[in-house]
C-alpha positions in Angstrom: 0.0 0.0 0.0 1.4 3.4 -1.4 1.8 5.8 1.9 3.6 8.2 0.2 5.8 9.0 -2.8 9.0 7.4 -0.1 8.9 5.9 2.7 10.6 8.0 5.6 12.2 6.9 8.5 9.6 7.5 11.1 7.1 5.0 9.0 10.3 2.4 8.5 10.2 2.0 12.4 6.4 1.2 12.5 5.2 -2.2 12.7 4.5 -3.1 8.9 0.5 -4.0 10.0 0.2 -0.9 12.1 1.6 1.4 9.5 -0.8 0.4 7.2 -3.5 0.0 9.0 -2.7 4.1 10.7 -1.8 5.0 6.8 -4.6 7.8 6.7 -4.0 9.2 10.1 -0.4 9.4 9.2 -0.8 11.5 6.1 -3.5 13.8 8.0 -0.4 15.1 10.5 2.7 14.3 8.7 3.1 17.9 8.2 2.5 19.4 11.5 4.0 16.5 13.7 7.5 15.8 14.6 8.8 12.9 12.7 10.6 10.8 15.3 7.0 11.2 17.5 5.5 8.9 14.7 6.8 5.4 16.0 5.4 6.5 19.4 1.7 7.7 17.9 1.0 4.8 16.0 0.6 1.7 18.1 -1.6 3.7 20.2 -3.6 5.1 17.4 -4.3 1.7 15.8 -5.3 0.5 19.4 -7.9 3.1 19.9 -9.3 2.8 16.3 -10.2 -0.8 16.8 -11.2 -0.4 20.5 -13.8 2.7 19.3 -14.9 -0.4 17.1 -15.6 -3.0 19.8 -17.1 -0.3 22.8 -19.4 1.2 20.4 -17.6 4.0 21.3 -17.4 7.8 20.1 -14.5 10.3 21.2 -15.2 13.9 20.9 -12.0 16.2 21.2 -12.1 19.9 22.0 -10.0 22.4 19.1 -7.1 22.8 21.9 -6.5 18.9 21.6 -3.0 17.8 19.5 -3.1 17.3 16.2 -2.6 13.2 17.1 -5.6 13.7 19.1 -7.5 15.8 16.9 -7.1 14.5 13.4 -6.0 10.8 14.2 -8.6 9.4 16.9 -11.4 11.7 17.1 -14.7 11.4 15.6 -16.1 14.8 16.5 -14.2 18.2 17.0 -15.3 21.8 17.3 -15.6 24.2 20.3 -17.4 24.0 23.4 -20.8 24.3 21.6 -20.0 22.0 18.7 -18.9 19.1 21.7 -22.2 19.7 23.3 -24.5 19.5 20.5 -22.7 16.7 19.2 -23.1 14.9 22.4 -26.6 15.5 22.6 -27.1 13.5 19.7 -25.0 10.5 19.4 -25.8 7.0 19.6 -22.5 5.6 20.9 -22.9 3.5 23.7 -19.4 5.2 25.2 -18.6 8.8 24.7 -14.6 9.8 25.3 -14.8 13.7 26.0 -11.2 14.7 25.1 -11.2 18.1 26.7 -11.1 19.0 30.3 -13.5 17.7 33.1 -16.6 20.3 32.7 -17.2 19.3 28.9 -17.5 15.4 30.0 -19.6 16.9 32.9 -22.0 18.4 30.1 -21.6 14.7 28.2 -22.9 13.4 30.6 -25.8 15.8 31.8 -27.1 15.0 28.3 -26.6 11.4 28.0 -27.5 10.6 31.9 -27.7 6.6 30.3 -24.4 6.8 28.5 -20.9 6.2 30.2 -19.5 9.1 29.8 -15.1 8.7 30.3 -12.5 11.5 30.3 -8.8 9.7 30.3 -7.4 12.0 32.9 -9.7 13.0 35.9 -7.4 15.6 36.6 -8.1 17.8 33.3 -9.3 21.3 35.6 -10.2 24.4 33.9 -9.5 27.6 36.0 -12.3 29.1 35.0 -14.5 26.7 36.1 -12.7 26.2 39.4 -13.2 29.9 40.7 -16.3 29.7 41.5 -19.1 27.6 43.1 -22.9 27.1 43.5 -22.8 29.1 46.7 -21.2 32.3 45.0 -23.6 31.9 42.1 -26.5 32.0 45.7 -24.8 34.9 46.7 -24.9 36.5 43.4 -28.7 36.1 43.5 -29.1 37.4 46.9 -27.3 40.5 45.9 -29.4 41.1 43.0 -32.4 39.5 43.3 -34.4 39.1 40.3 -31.6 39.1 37.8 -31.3 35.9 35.6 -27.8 34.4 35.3 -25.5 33.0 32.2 -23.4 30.1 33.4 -20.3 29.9 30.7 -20.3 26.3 30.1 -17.2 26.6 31.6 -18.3 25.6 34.6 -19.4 22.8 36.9 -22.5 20.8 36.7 -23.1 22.5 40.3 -22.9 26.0 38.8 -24.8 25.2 36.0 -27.5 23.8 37.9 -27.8 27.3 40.1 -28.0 29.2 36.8 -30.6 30.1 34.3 -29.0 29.3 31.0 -25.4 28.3 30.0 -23.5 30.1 27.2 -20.5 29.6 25.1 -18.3 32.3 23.6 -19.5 31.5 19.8 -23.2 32.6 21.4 -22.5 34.6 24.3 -24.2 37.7 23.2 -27.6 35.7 21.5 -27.6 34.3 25.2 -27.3 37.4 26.8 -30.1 39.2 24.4 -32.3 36.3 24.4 -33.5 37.2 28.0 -34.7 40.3 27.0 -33.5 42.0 31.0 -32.2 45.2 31.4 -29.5 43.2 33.7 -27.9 39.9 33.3 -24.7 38.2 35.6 -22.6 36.4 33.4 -20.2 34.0 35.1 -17.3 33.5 35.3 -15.0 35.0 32.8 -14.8 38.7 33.5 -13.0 39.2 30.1 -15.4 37.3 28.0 -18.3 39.6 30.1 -16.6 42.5 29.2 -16.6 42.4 26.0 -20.3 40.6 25.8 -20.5 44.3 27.3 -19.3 45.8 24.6 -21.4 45.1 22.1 -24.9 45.1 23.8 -27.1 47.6 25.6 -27.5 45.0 28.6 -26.0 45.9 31.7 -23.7 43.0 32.6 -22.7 42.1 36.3 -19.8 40.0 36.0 -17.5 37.7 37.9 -13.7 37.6 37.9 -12.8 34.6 36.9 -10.2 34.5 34.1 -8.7 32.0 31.9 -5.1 31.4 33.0 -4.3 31.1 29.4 -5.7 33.9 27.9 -4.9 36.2 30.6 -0.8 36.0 29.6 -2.0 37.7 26.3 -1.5 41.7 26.2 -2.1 44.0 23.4 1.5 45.3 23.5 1.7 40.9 22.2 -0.5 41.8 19.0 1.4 45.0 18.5 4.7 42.7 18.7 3.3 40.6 16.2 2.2 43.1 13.5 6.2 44.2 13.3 7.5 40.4 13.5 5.0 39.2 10.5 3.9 42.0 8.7 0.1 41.5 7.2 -0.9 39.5 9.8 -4.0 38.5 10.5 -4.5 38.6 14.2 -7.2 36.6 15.6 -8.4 36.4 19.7 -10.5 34.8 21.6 -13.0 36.4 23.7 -11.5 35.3 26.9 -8.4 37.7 26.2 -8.4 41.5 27.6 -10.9 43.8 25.7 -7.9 45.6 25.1 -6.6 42.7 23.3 -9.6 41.8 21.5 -9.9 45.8 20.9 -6.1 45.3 19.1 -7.0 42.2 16.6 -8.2 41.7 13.2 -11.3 39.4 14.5 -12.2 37.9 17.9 -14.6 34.7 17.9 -14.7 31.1 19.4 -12.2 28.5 18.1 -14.7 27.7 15.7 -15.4 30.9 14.7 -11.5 31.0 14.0 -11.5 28.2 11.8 -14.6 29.2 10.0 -12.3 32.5 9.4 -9.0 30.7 8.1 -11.3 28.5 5.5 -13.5 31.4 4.3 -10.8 33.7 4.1 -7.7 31.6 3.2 -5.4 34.8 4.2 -1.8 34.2 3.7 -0.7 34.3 7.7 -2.4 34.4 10.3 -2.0 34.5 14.2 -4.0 32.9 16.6 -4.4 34.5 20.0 -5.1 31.4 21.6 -4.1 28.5 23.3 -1.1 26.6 21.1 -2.4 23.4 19.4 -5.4 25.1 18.0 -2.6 26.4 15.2 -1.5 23.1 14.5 -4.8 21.3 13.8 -5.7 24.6 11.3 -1.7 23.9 10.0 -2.4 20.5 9.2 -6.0 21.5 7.6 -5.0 24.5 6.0 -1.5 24.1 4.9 -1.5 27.4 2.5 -2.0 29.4 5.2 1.3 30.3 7.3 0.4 29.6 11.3 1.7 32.2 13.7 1.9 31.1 17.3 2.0 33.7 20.0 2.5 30.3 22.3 0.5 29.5 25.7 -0.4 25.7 26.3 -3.1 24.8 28.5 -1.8 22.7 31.3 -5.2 21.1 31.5 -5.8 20.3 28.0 -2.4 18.6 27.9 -3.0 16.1 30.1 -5.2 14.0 27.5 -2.5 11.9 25.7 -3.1 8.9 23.1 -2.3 6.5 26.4 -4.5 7.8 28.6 -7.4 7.6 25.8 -6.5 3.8 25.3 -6.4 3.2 28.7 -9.7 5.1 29.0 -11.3 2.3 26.7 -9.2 -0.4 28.0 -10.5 -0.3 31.1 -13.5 2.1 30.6 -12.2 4.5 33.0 -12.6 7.4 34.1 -16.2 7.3 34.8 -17.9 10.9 34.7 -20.6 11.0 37.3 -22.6 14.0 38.5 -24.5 14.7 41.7 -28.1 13.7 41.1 -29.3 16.9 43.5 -28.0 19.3 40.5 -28.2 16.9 37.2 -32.0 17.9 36.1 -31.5 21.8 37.0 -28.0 21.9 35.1 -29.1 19.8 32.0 -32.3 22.4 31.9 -29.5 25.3 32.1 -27.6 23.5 28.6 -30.8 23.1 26.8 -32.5 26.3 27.3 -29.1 27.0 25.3 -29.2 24.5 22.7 -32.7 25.8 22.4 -31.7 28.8 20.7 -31.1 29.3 17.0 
């Protein structure tokens, strides 16, 4: 079976059954994947594609997975909003949320009959840990009457306190879709500010922040405009308004993608977390990636082991507390609900 025009040293050291049974995963991130990592990819790869065979099993993965995550073993990518749509519909008898703890949370919410696994237990979010279902009480004490929008960055707990979840690709629909002179918007104080800055609705916010997107400063975008001239700068919404205020475009990791393919520019930099560039690299290979670098600690702790294991061994359960699962699923699909 014809790989490639030669055969290169990284696909020499592959087990001849493996290699071509991986073949099509190996041409997907050739390009954006060191070589010598090859040998070490496969064999898991080839386990998990036959394992998502015999557990009836589906693995969604989140845009900040790596590219051997994201284009070699996942069926389903996209943002937070994609993952939970997705999940709400799929007929796998085992979902694999390759992301961090509160998207396998929100799996799980909406398949309550599903085993729902996450391959490291560990993968936090800081957004999601700075704040709990008390503060969201105490919030409603202090302004009573006023609905709240729980980013889905957040535990099941805090979603069940919460009148309707969000995502940054629909923040502001959310936010205007309650037609209230007032909303609190928890917990990102970045992504509320500028939610804030492009509606009439007062917004109470939290201050939570993402401990990626915090490092990013405008003084970075300004940096990167000298270093690549014609950049195209792109941010997420969890950056600094000031940040947001200094790029070309600011939108969801999808909405970054749907920019790159619509727009094909010639270089672009993401404002990001880091892997996101690869996977649009390896998809987009005209375009020229610029990566102002931060990894997410949490994200980074899904590897191709830990997913095998996950299905080996169906572990790590995702449960959530019965006393918040019917109030926190309502929150998700009061959102899903929109159009």
């Amino acid at each position: 079976m014809a790989m490639t025009e030669r055969i290169d040293e990284a696909f020499i050291l592959v087990e001849p059954a493996v290699a071509a049974r991986t073949a099509q995963v190996y041409a997907r991130i050739r390009p954006v994947i060191p070589t010598f990592k090859w040998p070490q990819f496969a064999p898991d790869i080839d386990a998990i594609l036959r394992l998502k065979r015999e557990r009836n099993a589906v693995i969604l993965a989140h845009n900040y997975q790596t590219p051997e995550i994201f284009h070699g073993v996942a069926d389903i990518v996209g943002d937070s909003l994609a993952l939970a749509r997705e999940a709400a519909r799929t007929d796998a008898e085992v979902i694999v949320m390759c992301g961090v703890y509160f998207m396998a949370e929100t799996a799980k919410l909406l398949n309550p009959g599903k085993l729902v696994l996450i391959p490291d237990p560990d993968a936090g979010c800081s957004l999601a840990e700075s704040i709990t279902g008390a503060d969201v009480r105490m919030l409603r004490q202090r302004h009573p009457g006023v609905p709240v929008v729980a980013y889905v960055n957040t535990s099941a707990q805090v979603k069940a306190e919460s009148d309707i979840c969000c995502t940054s690709g629909n923040a502001l629909r959310v936010v205007e879709s309650l037609k209230s002179q007032k909303v609190i918007f928890l917990p990102d104080e970045y992504l509320a500010a500028n939610v804030a800055a492009q509606t009439g609705v007062e917004i109470i916010p939290w201050r939570g922040r993402c401990e990626v997107h915090v490092q990013f400063t405008a003084q970075n975008v300004s940096e990167l405009r000298e270093s690549f001239p014609g950049v195209a700068v792109l941010a997420h919404p969890e950056c600094a308004p000031e940040v947001v205020a200094a790029a070309d475009f600011a939108g969801s990791t999808a909405a970054m993608t749907d920019y790159v393919a619509a727009k094909r520019p010639s270089r672009v930099a993401l404002v990001t977390e880091c892997s996101m560039g690869d996977n649009i690299a390896a998809q987009y290979p005209q375009t020229e990636i610029v990566r102002p670098c931060r990894l997410c600690p949490h994200m980074n702790r899904i590897t191709l082991p830990k997913i095998r294991y996950a299905l080996e061994t169906l572990t790590h359960e995702v449960l959530v507390d019965p006393a918040s699962t019917e109030r926190a699923r309502a929150s998700i699909e009061r959102m899903l609900a929109l159009r």
